[in-house]
N, C-alpha and C positions, 0 to 999 in steps of 0.2 A: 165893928161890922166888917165881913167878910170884903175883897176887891176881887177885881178882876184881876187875873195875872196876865198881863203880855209874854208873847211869846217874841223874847228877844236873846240874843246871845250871852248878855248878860246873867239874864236869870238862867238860861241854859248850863251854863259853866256855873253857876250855883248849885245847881240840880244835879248834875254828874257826881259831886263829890256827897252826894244824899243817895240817890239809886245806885251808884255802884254796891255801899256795902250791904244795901237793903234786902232783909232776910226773904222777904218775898221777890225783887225786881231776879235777881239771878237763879235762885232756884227752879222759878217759872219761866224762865226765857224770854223774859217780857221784853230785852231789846234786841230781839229778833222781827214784831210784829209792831206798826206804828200802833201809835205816835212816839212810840221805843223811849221817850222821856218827856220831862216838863209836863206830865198829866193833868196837872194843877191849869195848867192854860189850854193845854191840848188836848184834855177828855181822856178818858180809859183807854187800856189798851184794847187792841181788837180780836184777844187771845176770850173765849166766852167767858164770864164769871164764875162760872159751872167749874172749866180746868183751870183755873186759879187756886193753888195750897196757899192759905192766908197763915204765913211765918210771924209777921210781925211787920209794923210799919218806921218808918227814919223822918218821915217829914215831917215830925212837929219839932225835931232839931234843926232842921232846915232853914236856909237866910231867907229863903221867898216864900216859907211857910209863915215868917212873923212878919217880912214888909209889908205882906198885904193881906195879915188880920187871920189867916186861913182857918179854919175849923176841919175836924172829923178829920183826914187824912185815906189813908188807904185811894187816893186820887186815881191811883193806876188799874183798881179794881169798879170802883164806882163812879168814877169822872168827874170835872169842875166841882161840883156839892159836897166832894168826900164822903165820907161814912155817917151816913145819919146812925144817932144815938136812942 
């Protein structure tokens, strides 16, 4: 079952080495607009879903996508819940 992810430095420096090469986080300039990372704790970006090009997503290789159970992904597009199926 899903957790909650804290937003902590730790998972942060997790996160960075996920959303850098992530085929949507750069193409959309998503760390130009908060929460610019950790979406999984921090909620969507504040760029509308509308201009979001959905590339592909990297967090289910991610260390804080498996510590805390996480499902659906695309966190940066659709917030905490990820991508329903």
């Amino acid at each position: 079952m899903p957790q909650m992810v804290p937003d902590t430095p730790e998972n942060g420096e997790i996160c960075k080495k996920f959303c850098g090469p992530c085929p949507t986080f750069m193409p959309n300039k998503l760390n130009e607009s908060p929460p610019m990372m950790l979406f999984c704790s921090r909620g969507a970006s504040t760029v509308p879903k509308e201009q979001i090009k959905d590339n592909g997503c990297s967090c289910f290789g991610c260390g804080v996508f498996s510590k805390y159970e996480l499902e659906g992904g695309w966190f940066c597009i659709y917030g905490k819940e990820g991508k329903k199926t």
